[in-house]
N, C-alpha and C positions, 0 to 999 in steps of 0.2 A: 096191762096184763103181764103174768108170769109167763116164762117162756125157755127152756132147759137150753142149755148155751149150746147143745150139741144140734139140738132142732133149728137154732138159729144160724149156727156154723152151716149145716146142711142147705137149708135154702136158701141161703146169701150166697154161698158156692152157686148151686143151681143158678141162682141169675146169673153171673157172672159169666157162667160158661153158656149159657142159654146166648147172650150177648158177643163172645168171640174172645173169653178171654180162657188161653190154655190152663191147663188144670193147676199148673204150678203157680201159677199169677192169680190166679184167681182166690187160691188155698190164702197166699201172704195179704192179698190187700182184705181177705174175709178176716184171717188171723188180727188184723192191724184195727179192722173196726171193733170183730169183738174183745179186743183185751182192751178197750175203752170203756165198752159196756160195760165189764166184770168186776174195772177198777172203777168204777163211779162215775166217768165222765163221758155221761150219753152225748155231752155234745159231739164229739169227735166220735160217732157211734155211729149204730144202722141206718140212722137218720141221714147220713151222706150217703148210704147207698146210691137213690133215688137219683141224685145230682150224677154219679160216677155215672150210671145207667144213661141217663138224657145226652151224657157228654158224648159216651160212648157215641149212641146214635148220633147226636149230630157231628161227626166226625174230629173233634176236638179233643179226644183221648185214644190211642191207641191201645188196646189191652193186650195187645201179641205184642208192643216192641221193648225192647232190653234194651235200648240206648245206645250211643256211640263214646265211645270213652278215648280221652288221648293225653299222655303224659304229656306237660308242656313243660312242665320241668325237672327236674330229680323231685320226687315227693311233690310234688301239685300236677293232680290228675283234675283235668275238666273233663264234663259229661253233657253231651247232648243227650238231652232225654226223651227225643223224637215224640213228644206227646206222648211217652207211657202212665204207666200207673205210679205212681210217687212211690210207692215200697217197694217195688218192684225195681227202679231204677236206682232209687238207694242203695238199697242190700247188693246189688251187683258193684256199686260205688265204693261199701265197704269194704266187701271182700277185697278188693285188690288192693286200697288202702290198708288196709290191714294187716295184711300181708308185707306190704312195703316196710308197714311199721316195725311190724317185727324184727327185719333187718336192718334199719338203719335210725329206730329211735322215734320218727316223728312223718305225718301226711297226712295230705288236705285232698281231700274234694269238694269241687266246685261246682252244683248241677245248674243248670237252664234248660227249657222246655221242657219240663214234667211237671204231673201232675201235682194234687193235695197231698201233701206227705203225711199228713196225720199225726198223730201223737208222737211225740219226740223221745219219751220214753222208753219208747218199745225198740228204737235204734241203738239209744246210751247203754238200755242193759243190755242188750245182746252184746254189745260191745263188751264192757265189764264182768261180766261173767265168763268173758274170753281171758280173763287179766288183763284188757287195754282200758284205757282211760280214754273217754269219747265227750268233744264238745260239738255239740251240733245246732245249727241255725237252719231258722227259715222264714223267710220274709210273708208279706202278704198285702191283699187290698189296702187302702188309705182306709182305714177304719178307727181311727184313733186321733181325737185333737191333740196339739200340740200344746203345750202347757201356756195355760194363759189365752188359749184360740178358741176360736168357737165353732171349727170345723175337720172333719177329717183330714187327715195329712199325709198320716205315719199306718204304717203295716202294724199288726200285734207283737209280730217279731218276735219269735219264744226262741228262748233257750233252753238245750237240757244239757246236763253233767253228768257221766258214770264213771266212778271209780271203784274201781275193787276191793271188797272187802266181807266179810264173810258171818253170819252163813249168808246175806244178803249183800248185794251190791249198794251204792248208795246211789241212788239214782234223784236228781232234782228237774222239776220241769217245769217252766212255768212262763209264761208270754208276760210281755211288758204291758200289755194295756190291763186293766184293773180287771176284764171279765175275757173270755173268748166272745168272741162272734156267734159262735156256734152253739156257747151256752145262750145267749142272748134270745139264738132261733130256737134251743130248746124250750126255754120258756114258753116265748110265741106257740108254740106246739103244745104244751101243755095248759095252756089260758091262764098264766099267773102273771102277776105284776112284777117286773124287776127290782131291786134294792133300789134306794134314794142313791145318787152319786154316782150310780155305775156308767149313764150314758147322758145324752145330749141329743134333743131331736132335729129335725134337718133345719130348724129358724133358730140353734144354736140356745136352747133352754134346756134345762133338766128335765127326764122325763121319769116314767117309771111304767110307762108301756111300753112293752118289748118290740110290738109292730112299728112304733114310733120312732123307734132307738136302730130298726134296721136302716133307715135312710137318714142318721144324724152322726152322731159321733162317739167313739167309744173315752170313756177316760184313760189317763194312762195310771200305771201303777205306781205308788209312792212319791206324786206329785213330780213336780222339778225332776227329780233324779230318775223317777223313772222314763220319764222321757226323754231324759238324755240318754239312757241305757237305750230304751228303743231305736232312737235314730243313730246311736253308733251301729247298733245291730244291722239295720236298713243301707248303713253305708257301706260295713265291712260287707257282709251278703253279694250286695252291687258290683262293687271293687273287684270279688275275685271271680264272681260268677257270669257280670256282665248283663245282670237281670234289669228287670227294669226298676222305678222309682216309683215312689208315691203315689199319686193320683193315676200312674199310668199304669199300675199294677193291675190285671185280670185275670177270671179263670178259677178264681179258686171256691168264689159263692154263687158264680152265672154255669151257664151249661153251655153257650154258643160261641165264649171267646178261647182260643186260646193261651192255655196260664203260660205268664210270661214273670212270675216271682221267681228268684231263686233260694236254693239250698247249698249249705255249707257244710260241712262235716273234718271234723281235725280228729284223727288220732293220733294217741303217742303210746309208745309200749316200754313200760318202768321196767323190763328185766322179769324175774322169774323170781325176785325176793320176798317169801312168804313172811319174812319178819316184818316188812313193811306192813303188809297187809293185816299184818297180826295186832300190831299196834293198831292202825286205825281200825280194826276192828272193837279192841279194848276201849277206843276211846269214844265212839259211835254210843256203844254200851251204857258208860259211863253218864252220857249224854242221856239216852232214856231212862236211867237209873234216878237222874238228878228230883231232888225232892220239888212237886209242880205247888203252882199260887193255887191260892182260892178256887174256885171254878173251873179246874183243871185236875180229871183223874190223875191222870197221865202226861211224861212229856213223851214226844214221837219225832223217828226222824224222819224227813221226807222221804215218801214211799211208805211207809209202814200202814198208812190206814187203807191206801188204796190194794197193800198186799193182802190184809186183814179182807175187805171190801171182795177183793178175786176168791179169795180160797171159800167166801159162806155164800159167794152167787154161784160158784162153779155146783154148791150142793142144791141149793135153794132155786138156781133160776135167776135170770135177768129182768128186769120192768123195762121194757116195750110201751111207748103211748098205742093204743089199740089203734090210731090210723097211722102208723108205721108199719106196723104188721101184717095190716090191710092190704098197705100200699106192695110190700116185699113178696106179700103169696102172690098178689097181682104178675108181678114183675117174672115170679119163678113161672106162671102161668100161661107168658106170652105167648099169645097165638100164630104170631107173624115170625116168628126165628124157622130158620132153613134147616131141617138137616135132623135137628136131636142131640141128643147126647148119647 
């Protein structure tokens, strides 16, 4: 179903705060689902809600805490993220990252115990739009064989990039394993079959049922290489944030354990030199300018379809599978929360 992103903004808050989570907190991790929806990628969409909601309840996410932050050393800030909400505990991560960057060039933060951080994109450009340049990780379940295995191992492990440049940032996002998880369960939710190649079921076969693919393995992206991208990701992740590993990673697809992945986030702040930015914005240009093959209107840079994708749902409305929407008025509806709003 069609569904006006402001109708869905509205009752995703309402759960939220129905649930225990202050209005600010509840505004960014709403903000964080829906510009997943608006940019195309329902997996990382309302479809989590449901899971935040169960967590909440069984004590395994706090939606009131802001985390505990401690410079451990010039520019590398760690964050305990007291089981908050993953955007919530970021964006406070950045801010003072960011700030550091400013003055002295370059910082890192390190999170452990927060939540699902969600789309990576939506960190690099806020980053970037600031004029800082933002590399951001974050690990996850063993949901990925290892090249050549026939069983999950490896986290999806995405990485996103923002650099500044104009009128748009360049923003690139993209996880190492060949699909998300979460599109995987999209599927599943919608009753279609997945692509040939994409996953692996738990007796280590190819599958192309989506149910089958939740308890088997995901590929990785680009064969060889990209699984070696993933497990550097998996190790650097570990390294500075102290998260957990592979198989022992939870929290981010259950409701009852708590997430113990970690998140990484680097900025560095280029100065205020608009000639920079000028250039690569000329050369961004240049790039979608370039004359495409056969089969191709258009070349695009990353970002540009899912901007395209935001600006005609923002008018049009988002697609909602009709039992998600089901499930969200349910949630906004709860009978048993204290108090009101």
């Amino acid at each position: 179903m069609i569904v006006p992103a402001e109708e869905a903004r509205n009752l995703a808050t309402r759960v939220l705060r129905l649930h225990g989570a202050p209005e600010a907190h509840a505004q960014l991790q709403v903000d964080l689902l829906l510009e997943a929806e608006l940019r195309g990628f329902a997996s990382h969409g309302l479809l989590r809600l449901p899971r935040i909601v169960e967590r909440i309840r069984n004590g395994v996410a706090d939606p009131a805490a802001i985390g505990s932050p401690e410079w451990i050393l010039p520019g590398f800030l760690r964050i305990d993220g007291q089981m908050g909400l993953g955007p919530v505990i970021a964006l406070k991560a950045l801010d003072e990252i960011c700030e550091h960057a400013r003055q002295v060039g370059v910082a890192v933060a390190a999170i452990h115990n927060s939540n699902h951080l969600g789309m990576l994109a939506w960190y690099a450009e806020r980053v970037a739009e600031a004029d800082q340049i933002a590399l951001c990780f974050s690990t996850s379940e063993a949901l990925v064989h290892p090249w050549g295995g026939r069983e999950a191992m490896i986290g999806t492990n995405p990485i996103a990039i923002g650099i500044p440049a104009r009128p748009f940032p360049f923003v690139m996002d993209m996880a190492t394993s060949l699909v998300a998880m979460g599109k995987i369960h999209d599927y599943a939710n919608r009753g279609e079959a997945i692509p040939d190649q994409w996953a692996l079921d738990r007796n280590g076969e190819p599958t192309t049922d989506p149910e089958a693919a939740k308890s088997g393995a995901i590929a990785p992206f680009g064969g060889a290489k990209g699984y070696a991208l993933g497990l550097a990701f998996e190790l650097l992740v570990s390294a500075l944030a102290r998260s957990a590993l592979g198989k022992s990673v939870q929290g981010t697809l259950d409701s009852t354990n708590v997430c113990n992945k970690g998140d990484v986030f680097i900025v560095l702040s280029p100065g205020t030199d608009s000639g920079c930015n000028n250039e690569l914005s000329r050369y961004l240009d240049a790039i979608r300018n370039c004359a495409p093959i056969e089969g191709f209107s258009s070349v695009s840079i990353p970002g540009d379809r899912s901007r395209m994708c935001r600006a005609e749902r923002l008018k049009s409305g988002i697609c909602l599978p009709d039992d998600v929407w089901r499930e969200l008025q349910a949630l906004a509806n709860w009978e048993n929360h204290q108090g009101g709003l």
